[in-house]
C-alpha positions, -999 to +999 in steps of 0.1 A: +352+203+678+380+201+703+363+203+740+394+201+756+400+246+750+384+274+724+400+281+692+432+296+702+438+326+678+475+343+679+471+380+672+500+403+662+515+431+680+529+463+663+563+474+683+570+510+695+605+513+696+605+552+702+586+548+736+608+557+765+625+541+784+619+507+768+602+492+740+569+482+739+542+460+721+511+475+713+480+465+701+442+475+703+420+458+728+388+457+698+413+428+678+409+407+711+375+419+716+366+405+683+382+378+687+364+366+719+332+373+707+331+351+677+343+325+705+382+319+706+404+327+728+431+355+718+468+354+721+494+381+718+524+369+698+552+385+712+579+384+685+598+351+684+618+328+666+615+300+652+574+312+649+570+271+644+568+273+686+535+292+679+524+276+647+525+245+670+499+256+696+478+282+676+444+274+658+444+307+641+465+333+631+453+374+630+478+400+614+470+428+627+473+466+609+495+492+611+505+526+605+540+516+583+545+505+549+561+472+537+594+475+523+587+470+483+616+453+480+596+426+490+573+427+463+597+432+435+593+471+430+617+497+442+606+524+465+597+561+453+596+576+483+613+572+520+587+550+538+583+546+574+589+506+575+594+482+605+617+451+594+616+434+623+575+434+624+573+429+588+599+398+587+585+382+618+547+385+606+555+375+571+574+338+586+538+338+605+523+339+573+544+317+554+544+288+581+504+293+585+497+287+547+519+255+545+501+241+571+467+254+564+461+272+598+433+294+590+450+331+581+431+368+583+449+397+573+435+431+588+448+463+569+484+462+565+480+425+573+459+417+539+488+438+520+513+416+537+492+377+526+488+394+495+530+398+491+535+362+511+513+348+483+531+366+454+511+398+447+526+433+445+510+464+459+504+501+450+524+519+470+502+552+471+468+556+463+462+592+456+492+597+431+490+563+412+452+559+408+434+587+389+400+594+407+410+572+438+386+581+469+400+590+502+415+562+520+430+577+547+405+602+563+410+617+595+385+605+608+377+577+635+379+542+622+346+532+643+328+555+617+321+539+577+338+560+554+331+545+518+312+513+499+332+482+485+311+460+466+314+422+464+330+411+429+340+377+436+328+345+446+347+336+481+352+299+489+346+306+527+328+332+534+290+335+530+286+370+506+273+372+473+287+390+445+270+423+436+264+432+473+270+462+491+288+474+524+296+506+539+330+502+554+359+519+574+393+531+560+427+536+573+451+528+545+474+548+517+483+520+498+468+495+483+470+454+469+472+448+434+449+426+413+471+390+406+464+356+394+481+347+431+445+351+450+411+358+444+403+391+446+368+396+468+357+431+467+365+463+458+360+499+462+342+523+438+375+536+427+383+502+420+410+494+447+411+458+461+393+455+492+391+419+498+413+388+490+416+353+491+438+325+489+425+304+455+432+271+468+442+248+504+430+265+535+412+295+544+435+327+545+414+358+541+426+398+539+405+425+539+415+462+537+392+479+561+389+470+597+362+448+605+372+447+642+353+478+649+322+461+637+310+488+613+297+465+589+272+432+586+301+420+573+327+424+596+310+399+616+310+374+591+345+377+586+352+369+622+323+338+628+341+322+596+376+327+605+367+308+638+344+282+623+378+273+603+400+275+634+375+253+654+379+228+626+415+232+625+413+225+660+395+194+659+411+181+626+445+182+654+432+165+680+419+136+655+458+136+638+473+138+670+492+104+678+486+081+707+500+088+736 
């Protein structure tokens, strides 16, 4: 392990550009929260190019969720209704993404965040729940996200993290649309009605989504998630102080 600092972990903002007079970056203090707890040390990523200037400096990289779709152009479908999208989120997060996998920083996609790894690594998603899958549950409840709203079950065998397949969590929900099942990723768990909860990336680093938000801490699980994903930004650390070149 690195001595020299914790795991530094660069976490995503979502941009309000309707807030008056200015615009603003916004995101919830329970990412960071998690974050620290699982010991690292949480950065907001302010949008920026070239992202390499963070990919430089960052052990870990958090995409955060959000309440605006993903423009499916980006996936290869067309769109079938007028969605509320944010290109300049959606571009910036997704050259995050990108630069993360090639150089195996370790990757967790919250929400939104998991649909967007699943597009970076060449998945499509379904771009509403409650008209394209018969018998879907309700993903979107109006309801607060600290409180579980329905079961996924573990149907695959994760490289990383430490679940076994046939178990069950209770877990949040705060989505209307959906990643679908690919040979790009492994798909981890899903829900009763058979959306995709959980994903991961089938080879090279760890780069983990997950569909609910485990930064409320609902679940066992959601614990899990976070002490792996800063295990592997630990060892990313140290495996770049070892590489590093005399000074």
């Amino acid at each position: 392990m690195n001595m020299l600092h914790l795991p530094r972990i660069g976490i995503t903002p979502d941009i309000n550009d309707l807030a008056a007079p200015e615009t603003e970056y916004v995101v919830r203090q329970n990412y960071a929260d998690a974050i620290s707890k699982a010991g690292g040390l949480p950065f907001l990523l302010p949008y920026h190019e070239p992202v390499d200037d963070y990919l430089d400096v960052i052990d870990g990289l958090l995409v955060t969720g959000g309440l605006f779709d993903i423009d499916p152009a980006l996936y290869r479908q067309t769109a079938r209704k007028d969605y509320v999208m944010k290109p300049a989120r959606t571009n910036f997060e997704r050259a995050l993404i990108e630069g993360a996998l090639s150089r195996a920083i370790p990757v967790v996609g919250i929400c939104n965040g998991m649909q967007l790894l699943a597009v970076c690594l060449g998945g499509e998603l379904v771009q509403d729940i409650s008209t394209e899958i018969d018998g879907a549950l309700e993903h979107n409840p109006g309801q607060s996200a600290s409180i579980a709203h329905h079961r996924i079950e573990i149907s695959g065998t994760s490289r990383h993290l430490q679940t076994r397949a046939g178990e069950v969590h209770e877990v949040n929900s705060v989505h209307h649309q959906s990643v679908l099942p690919s040979d790009a990723y492994q798909v981890l768990a899903v829900s009763p009605d058979g959306v995709v909860e959980a994903l991961e990336k089938k080879d090279g680093g760890f780069a983990v989504g997950v569909q609910w938000h485990p930064e409320y801490g609902v679940a066992d699980i959601d614990t899990i998630i976070f002490e792996t994903f800063l295990s592997k930004a630990r060892e990313y650390s140290s495996e770049e102080v070892t590489n590093a070149p005399e000074p």
